[in-house]
C-alpha positions as CSV (number, residue, x, y, z in Angstrom):
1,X,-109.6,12.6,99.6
2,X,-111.3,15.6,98.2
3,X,-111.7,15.0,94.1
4,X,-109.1,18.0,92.4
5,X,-111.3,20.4,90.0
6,X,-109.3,20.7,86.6
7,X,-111.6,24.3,86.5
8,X,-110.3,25.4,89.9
9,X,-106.6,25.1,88.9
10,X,-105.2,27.8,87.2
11,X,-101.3,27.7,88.1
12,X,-99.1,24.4,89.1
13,X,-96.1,24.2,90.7
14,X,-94.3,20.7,90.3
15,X,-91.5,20.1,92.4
16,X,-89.1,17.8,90.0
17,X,-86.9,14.7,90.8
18,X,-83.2,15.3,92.0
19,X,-81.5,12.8,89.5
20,X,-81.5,13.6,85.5
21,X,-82.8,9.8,84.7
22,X,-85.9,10.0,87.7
23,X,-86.6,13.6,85.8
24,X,-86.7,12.0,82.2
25,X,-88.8,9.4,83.7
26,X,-91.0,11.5,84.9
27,X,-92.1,13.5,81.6
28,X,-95.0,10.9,81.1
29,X,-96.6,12.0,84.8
30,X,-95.8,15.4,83.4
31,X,-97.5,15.2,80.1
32,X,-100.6,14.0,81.9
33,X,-100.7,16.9,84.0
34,X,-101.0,19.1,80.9
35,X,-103.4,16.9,79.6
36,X,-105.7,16.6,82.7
37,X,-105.0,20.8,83.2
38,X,-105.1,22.2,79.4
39,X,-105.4,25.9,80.7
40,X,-103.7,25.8,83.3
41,X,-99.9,27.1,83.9
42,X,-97.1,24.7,85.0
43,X,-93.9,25.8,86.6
44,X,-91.4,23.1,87.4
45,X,-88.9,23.6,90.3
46,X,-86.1,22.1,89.6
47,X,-82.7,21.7,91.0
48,X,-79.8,23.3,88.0
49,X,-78.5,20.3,86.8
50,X,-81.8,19.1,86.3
51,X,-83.6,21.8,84.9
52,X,-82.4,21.4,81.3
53,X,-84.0,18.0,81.3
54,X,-87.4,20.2,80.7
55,X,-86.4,22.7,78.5
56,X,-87.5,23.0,75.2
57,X,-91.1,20.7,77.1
58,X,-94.3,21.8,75.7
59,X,-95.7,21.2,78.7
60,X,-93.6,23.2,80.8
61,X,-95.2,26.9,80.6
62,X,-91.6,28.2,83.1
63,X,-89.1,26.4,85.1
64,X,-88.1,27.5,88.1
65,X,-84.4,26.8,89.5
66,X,-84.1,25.7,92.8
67,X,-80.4,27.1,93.7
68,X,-80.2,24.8,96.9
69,X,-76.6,25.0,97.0
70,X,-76.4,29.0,96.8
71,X,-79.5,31.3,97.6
72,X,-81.8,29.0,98.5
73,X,-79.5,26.8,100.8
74,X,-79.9,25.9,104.6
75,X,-82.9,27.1,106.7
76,X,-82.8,30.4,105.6
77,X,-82.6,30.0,101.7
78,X,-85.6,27.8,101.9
79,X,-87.6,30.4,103.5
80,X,-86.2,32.8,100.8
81,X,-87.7,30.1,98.1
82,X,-91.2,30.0,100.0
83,X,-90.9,33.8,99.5
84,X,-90.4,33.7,95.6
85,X,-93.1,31.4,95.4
86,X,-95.8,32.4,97.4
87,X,-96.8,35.6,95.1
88,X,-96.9,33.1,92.1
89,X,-100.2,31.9,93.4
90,X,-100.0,28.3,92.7
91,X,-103.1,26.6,93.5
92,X,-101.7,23.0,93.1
93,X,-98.4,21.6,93.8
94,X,-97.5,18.0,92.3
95,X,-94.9,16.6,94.2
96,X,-92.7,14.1,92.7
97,X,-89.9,14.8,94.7
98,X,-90.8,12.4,98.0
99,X,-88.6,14.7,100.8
100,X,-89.9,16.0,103.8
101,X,-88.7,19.0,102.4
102,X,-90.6,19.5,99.2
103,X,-94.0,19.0,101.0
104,X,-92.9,21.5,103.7
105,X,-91.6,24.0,100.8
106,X,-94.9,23.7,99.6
107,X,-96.6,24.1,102.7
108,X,-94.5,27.3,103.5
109,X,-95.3,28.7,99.9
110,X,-99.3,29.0,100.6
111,X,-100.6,26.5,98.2
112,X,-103.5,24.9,98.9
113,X,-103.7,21.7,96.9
114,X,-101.0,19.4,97.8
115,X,-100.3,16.3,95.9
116,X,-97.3,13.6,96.6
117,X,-96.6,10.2,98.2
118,X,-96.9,10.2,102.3
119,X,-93.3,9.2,102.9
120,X,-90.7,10.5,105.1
121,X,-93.1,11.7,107.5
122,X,-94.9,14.8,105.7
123,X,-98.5,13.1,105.0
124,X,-99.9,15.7,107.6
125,X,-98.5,18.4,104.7
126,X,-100.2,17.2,102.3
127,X,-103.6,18.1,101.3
128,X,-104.1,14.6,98.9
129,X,-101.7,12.0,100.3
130,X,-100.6,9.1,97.9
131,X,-100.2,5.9,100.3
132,X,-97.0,4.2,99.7
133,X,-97.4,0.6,99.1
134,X,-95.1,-2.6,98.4
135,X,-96.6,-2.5,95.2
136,X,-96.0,0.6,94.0
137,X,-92.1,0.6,94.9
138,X,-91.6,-2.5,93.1
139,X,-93.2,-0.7,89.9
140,X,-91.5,0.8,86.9
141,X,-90.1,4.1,87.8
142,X,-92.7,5.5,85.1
143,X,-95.2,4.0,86.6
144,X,-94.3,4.8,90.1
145,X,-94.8,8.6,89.1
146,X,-97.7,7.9,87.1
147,X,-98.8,6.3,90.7
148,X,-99.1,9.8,91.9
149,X,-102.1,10.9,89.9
150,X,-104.0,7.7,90.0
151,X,-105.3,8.4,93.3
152,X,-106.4,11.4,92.9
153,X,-108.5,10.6,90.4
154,X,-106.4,12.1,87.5
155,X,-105.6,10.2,84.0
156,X,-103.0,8.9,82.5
157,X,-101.0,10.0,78.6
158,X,-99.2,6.6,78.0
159,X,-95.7,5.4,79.6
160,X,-93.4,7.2,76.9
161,X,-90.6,9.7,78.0
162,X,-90.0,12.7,75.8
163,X,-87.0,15.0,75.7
164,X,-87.0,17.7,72.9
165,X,-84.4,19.4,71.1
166,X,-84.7,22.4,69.2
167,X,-83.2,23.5,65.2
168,X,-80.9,25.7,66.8
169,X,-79.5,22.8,69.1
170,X,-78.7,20.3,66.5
171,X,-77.1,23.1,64.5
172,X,-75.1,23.7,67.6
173,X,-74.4,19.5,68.2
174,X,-72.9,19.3,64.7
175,X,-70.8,22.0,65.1
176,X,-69.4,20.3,68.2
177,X,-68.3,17.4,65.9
178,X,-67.3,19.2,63.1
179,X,-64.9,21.2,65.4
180,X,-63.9,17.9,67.2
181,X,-62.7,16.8,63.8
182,X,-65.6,14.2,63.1
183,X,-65.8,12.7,59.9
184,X,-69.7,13.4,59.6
185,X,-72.0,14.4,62.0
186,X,-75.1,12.3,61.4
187,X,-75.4,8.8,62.8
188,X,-72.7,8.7,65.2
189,X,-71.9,5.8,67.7
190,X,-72.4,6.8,71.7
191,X,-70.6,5.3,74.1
192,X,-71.4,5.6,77.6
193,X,-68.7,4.1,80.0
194,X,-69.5,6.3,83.1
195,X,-72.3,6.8,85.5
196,X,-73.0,9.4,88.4
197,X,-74.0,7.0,90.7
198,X,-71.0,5.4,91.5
199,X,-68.2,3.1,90.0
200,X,-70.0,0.4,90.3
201,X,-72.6,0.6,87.5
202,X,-70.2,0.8,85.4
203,X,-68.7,-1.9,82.8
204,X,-65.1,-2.3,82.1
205,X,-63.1,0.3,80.2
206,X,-61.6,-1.5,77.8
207,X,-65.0,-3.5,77.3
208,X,-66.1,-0.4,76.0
209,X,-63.3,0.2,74.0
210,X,-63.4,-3.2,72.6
211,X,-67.1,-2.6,71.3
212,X,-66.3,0.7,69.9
213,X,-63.3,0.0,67.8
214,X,-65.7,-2.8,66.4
215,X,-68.2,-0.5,65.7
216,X,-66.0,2.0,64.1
217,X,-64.6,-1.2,61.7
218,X,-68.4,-1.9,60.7
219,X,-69.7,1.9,60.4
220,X,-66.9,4.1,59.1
221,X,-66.9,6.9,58.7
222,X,-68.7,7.5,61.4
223,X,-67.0,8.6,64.4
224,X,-67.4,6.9,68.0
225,X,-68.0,9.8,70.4
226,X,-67.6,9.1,74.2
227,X,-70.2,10.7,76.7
228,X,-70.0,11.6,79.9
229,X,-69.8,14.3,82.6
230,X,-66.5,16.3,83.6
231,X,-65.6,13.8,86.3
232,X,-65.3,11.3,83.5
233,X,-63.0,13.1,81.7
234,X,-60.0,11.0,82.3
235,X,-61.9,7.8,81.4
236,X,-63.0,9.0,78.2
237,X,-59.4,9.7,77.1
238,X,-58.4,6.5,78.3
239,X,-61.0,4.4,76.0
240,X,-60.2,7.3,73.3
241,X,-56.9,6.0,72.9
242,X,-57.7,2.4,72.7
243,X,-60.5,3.0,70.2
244,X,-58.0,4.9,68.3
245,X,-58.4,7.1,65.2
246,X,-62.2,8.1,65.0
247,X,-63.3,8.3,68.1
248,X,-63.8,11.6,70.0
249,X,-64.2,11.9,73.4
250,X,-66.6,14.6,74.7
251,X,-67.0,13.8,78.2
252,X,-67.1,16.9,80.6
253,X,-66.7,19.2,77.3
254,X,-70.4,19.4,76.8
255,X,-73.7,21.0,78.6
256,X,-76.2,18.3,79.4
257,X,-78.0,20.0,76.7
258,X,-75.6,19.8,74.3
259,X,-75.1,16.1,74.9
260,X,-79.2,15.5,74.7
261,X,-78.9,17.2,71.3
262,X,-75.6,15.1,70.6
263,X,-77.1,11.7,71.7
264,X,-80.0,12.4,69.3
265,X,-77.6,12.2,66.5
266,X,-76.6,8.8,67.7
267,X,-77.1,5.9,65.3
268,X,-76.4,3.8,68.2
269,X,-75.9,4.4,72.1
270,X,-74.4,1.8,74.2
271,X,-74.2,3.1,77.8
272,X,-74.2,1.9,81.9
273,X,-77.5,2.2,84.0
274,X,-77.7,6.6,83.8
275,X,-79.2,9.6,83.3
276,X,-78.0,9.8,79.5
277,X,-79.1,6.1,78.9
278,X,-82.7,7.0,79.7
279,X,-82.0,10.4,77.9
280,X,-81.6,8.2,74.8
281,X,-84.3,6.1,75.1
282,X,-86.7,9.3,75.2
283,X,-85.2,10.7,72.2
284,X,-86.1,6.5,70.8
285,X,-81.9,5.7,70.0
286,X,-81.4,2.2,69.8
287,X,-79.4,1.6,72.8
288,X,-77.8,-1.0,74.6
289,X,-78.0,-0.8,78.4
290,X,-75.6,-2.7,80.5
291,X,-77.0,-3.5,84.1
292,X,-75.4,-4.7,87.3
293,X,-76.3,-3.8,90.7
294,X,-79.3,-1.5,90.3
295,X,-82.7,-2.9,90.0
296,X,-83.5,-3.3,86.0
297,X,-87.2,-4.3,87.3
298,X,-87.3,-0.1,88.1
299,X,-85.3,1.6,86.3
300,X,-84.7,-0.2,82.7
301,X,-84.6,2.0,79.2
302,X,-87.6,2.3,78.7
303,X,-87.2,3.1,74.2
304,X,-89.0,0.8,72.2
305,X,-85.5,0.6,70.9
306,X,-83.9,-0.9,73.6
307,X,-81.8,-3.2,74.6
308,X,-80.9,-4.7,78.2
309,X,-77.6,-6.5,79.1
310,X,-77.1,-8.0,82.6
311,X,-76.1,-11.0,84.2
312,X,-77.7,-12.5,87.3
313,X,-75.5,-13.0,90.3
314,X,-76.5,-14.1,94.3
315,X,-75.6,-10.2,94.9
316,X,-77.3,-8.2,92.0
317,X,-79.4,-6.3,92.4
318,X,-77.0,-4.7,95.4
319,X,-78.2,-1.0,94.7
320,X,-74.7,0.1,96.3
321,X,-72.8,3.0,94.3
322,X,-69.3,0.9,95.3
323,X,-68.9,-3.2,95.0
324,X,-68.8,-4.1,98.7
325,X,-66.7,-7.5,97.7
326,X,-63.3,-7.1,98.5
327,X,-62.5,-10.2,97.5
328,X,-60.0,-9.5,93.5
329,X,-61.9,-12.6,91.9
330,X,-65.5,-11.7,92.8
331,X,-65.2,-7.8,93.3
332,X,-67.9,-6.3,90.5
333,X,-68.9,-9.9,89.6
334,X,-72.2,-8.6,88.2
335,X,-70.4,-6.4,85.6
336,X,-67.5,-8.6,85.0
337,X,-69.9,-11.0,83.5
338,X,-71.1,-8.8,80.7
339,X,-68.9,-10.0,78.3
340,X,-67.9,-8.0,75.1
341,X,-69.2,-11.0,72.8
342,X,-72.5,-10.3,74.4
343,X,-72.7,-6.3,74.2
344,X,-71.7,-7.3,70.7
345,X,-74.4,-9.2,69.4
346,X,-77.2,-7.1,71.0
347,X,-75.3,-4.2,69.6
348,X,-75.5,-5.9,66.0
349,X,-79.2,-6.6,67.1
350,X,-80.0,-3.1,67.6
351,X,-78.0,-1.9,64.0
352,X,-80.4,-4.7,62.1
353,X,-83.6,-3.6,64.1
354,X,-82.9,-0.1,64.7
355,X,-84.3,2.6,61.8
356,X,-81.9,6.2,60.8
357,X,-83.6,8.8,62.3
358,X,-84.4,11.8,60.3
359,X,-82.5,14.7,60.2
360,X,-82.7,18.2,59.9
């Protein structure tokens, strides 16, 4: 594999994860690419619900959105794409996106340094091929994307996620509370009872409920505020009522955005295996992170802050987004054995351990 010249790259084009938790744990690959290409310009194709994971980035220079379900979808939108891209004049793409298609997009788009893992078939598109090994698919998710530069001879900036908010985004976050009726807005308690991957991951409703109308007990005034995206709605009003007075349920009523700038207020985040879990862990929340049948070897918080709950079963680590037990008494065994008692006392854990952040 020919070495990559920091001095002949001028423009990069870095095609992002499809998943908002894969594209938070990918900001330390990220930052190393700025750091191993100080001069160079970084663009970051993105699909739109995951392009606001890099906004605010320092080492994003633009972000590009990859519309694949409008102008840019079937045959002829990726050819429209490769079009947009080609007079950008990238002279590297990073690929951290492992499809056939991103290395072919690349291809298409003219640029000549090609850099990604040789899976699904496209190592002949790629001009620096990353093997794929047993190792490095048993790795950290962080590391697995850090995996990508190490062969090509590039350095590493540390294993730590970033997300950034901006002034004008917390002023906008407390407005959402104040306007949801919250008693203050600093400090608040997240919870997190849904996840996009399927029902699976996630723990019992009135679990969740049970732990937030404790927390509200112990940190009043401060409002429980539920998380979560619009198909979650329902749920959230659901433990809403069982919490009771103080606790506000935002799920679906925010921009992922708005909920990064919200979680970042959080005095305390207890949340399934998801994007916004790893959201907090980059913003450094104390958290508590309930695990069931995805792999927590891969995919765990990764916030110096956090916290891990799960309890090992024959069938856990499943990685299915549905329990495939249709058995009533051992149907979502692995998350039926998260008990409340236990959430509790890592919850407790993470108040004694956990520091206030600053505030504007």
């Amino acid at each position: 594999m020919n070495p990559i010249v920091p001095e002949e790259v001028h423009r990069i084009l870095i095609r992002a994860a499809n998943w908002v938790g894969d594209a938070v744990m990918s900001t330390p690959m990220i930052r190393a690419v700025r750091q191993d290409f100080p001069r160079a310009e970084i663009h970051i194709l993105a699909k739109p619900w995951v392009a606001p994971v890099f906004e605010q980035s320092p080492d994003i220079d633009r972000i590009i959105p990859y519309d694949a379900r409008g102008r840019h979808a079937s045959v002829r939108g990726i050819l429209r794409l490769c079009r947009e891209l080609r007079p950008l004049g990238f002279d590297l793409a990073v690929l951290v996106q492992n499809a056939f298609e991103a290395a072919l997009i690349a291809r298409l788009s003219h640029i000549p340094r090609r850099l990604g893992y040789d899976t699904d078939g496209r190592g002949l598109l790629l001009t620096h091929p990353v093997p794929m090994t047993r190792r490095r698919k048993r790795r950290h998710q962080i590391d697995y994307y850090l995996g990508i530069l190490e062969d090509a001879g590039l350095g590493t900036a540390g294993r730590k996620t970033t997300l950034f908010v901006s002034p004008a985004e917390r002023v906008r976050a407390a407005r959402i509370l104040k306007k949801a009726g919250a008693a203050c807005t600093d400090g608040i308690i997240g919870l997190n009872p849904g996840a996009a991957f399927g029902g699976a991951k996630r723990w019992l409703p009135e679990r969740f409920a049970e732990v937030g109308r404790r927390l509200h007990q112990r940190l009043a005034p401060r409002p429980v505020v539920i998380f979560g995206g619009p198909g979650e709605r329902t749920l959230g009003d659901a433990i809403r009522r069982e919490v009771g007075d103080g606790c506000i349920n935002l799920a679906g009523r925010t921009t992922l955005r708005e909920a990064i700038a919200l979680i970042e207020r959080c005095r305390l985040f207890i949340t399934n295996d998801s994007g916004l879990m790893h959201a907090a862990a980059a913003l450094d929340i104390p958290l508590v992170a309930i695990f069931g049948p995805t792999n927590h070897t891969t995919t765990s918080p990764s916030g110096p802050s956090s916290r891990m709950v799960r309890v090992p079963v024959p069938c856990s680590p499943c990685m299915k987004p549905e329990c495939p037990i249709e058995s009533p008494h051992s149907r979502h065994r692995c998350m039926r054995s998260v008990t409340v008692e236990r959430v509790w006392t890592e919850a407790l854990a993470c108040l004694g351990a956990g520091r206030q952040a600053n505030r504007p």
